[in-house]
Phi, psi and omega in degrees: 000163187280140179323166148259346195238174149237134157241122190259145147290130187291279150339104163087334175292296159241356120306078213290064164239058185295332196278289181315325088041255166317316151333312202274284162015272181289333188288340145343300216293289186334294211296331167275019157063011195245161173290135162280148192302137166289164173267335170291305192313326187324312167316257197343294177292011185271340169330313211250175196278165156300319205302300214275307159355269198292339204254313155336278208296322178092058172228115253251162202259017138319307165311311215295338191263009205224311197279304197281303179318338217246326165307288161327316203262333147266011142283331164302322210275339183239024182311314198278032177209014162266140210259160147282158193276161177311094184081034192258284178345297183280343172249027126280327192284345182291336177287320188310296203306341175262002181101353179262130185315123157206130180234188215251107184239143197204169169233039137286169176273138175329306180300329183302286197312344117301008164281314178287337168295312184298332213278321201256354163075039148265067163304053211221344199245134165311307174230154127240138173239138201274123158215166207273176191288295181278351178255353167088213190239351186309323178303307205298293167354296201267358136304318191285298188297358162263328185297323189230062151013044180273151178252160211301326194289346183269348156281135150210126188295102170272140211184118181289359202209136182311322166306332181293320185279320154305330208266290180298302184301007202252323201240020153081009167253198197238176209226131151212167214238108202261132178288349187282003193252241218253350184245130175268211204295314209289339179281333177272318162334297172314354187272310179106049175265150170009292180229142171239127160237124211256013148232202125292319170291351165299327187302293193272353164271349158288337178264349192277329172284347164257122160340110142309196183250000000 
């Protein structure tokens, strides 16, 4: 049935930040101790899970929450050059314009993430809600379905990464899995979400495409 709410992923979904993303990483790497991505590593790792990440990188899961703030905090320093991915821009406001609910669930931070909103004049999203690496988004998921009294078949999670799509099978909503972000296609498949969609208009020819209730 068609959702009542989309919950979008941030990072690599509708925010292009991978490359910066990888920048920050290796510029990391001396002080923190893990090896930095090579541009031959790049394939491999769209591949992998974070967990499969960190055991690559050699960053012990102890590190990681120290690691991923210091990150976070060096990307706010690099907000204003992050681009939105290609038709991502036209296609939430196109939705916002038809009525449809939507929020932001992501494991970047509030301030970026209203630095990009404010920067690109998307007032447009209800909520963002914020989760951690390690503790994943499945908690945040079942927060989001008590605050706005949704039942899980009434969400649907849009998402770039294999955690997104573990996150929806863990809480019972549904997923669909955009090819353009930080994991790739043949790695998401393999998961088994909902939807695989290789555009943004795909996006809006799916919900369009669903029964209302």
């Amino acid at each position: 049935m068609r959702p009542k709410l989309v919950l979008f992923d941030f990072d690599g979904t509708i925010a292009d930040t991978f490359q910066c993303g990888v920048e920050i990483l290796n510029s990391m790497a001396p002080e923190f101790g893990f090896r930095p991505l090579a541009p031959f590593d790049v394939p491999r790792v769209r591949d992998m899970r974070t967990s499969d990440l960190m055991r690559f990188l050699g960053i012990p899961a102890t590190r990681l929450a120290k690691i991923s703030r210091r990150g976070k905090e060096e990307l706010s320093r690099r907000m204003d050059s992050v681009q939105p991915l290609p038709g991502m821009l036209d296609l939430v406001r196109s939705l916002r314009a038809a009525g449809v609910r939507m929020g932001i669930l992501t494991s970047n931070s509030q301030d970026n993430v209203a630095a990009f909103l404010a920067k690109f004049d998307l007032d447009i999203f209800e909520f963002v809600h914020t989760s951690s690496k390690l503790a994943g988004k499945g908690r945040v998921v079942r927060k989001i379905l008590r605050a706005h009294k949704l039942k899980p078949r009434e969400i649907l999670l849009v998402g770039d990464e294999i955690r997104d799509i573990e996150a929806a099978q863990e809480t019972g909503i549904h997923v669909a899995a955009v090819t353009w972000g930080y994991n790739s296609a043949p790695a998401l498949a393999a998961i088994k979400p909902d939807h695989m969609l290789a555009s943004p208009g795909a996006i809006a020819d799916l919900l369009r495409s669903l029964p209302s209730a």
